[in-house]
N, C-alpha and C positions, 0 to 999 in steps of 0.2 A: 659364529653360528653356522652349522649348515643342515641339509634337509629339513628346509620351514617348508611347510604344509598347510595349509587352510584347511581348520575340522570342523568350522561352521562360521556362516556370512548372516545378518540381519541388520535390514533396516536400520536407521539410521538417523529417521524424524527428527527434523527441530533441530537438530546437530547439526554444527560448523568447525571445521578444523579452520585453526588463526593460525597463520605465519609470519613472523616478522619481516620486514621487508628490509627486501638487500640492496648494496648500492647501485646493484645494476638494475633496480626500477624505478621507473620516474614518477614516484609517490614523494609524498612531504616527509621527512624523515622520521615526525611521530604515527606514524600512517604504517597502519597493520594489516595483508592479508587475510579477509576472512572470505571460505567456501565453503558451500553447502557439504555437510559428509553424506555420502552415497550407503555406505554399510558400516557397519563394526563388523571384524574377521578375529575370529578365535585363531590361532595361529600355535604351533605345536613345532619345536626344533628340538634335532637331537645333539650334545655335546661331543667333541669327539673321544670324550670315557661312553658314550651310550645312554649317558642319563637326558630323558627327554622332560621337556618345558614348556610351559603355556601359558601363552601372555593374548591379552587384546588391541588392537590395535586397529584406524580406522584406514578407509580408501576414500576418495575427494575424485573427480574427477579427471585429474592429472595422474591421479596412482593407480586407475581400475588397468588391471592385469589385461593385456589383450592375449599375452601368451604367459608362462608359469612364470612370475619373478618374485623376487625377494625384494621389493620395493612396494615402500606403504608408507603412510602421512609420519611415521613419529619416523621413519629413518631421512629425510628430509631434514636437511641441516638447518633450516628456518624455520624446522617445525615448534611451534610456544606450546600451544594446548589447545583441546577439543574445551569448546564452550555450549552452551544450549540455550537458543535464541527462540526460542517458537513466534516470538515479534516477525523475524524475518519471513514468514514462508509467504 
C-alpha cells in the first residue's frame, strides 16, 4: 500500500483492541493483551495501478499518530481482534 490517508476518526466507546501476547512479555502464556481503542479511522490507500481503497481500522494508545504514519492496531503483528467490553470502562 502506499498514500493511506485518514478520511475520518471517531470514537471508539466500550472498544478494546486484544493482542496476543509475545514471548518477550512476562504474561502467562494463555494471557492476552487487552487496551482500551481510542478511535476507529476510516483509512483510504491508493494501489500503485491508482485504484484507491477503504478499509477501517482502530488506534490504541500505542498507535495514535504523533506525526503522519501508516501504523495502526491491525498492522501490529499481535494484533487478534477488536472486541466490545462496555463491562470494562
Amino acid at each position: 500500500m502506499s498514500d493511506t490517508t485518514i478520511i475520518q476518526m471517531i470514537p471508539a466507546t466500550d472498544w478494546h483492541v486484544v493482542y496476543e501476547k509475545g514471548d518477550n512479555y512476562l504474561l502467562p502464556s494463555d494471557r492476552e493483551r487487552v487496551y482500551p481503542l481510542a478511535c476507529w479511522v476510516l483509512l483510504e490507500y491508493t494501489t500503485e495501478d491508482g485504484e484507491k481503497h477503504r478499509y477501517v481500522d482502530g488506534l490504541d494508545e500505542a498507535h495514535l499518530p504523533t506525526t503522519p504514519s501508516d501504523e495502526y492496531c491491525m498492522d501490529d503483528v499481535s494484533w487478534k481482534e477488536f472486541r466490545y467490553l462496555p463491562e470494562r470502562r
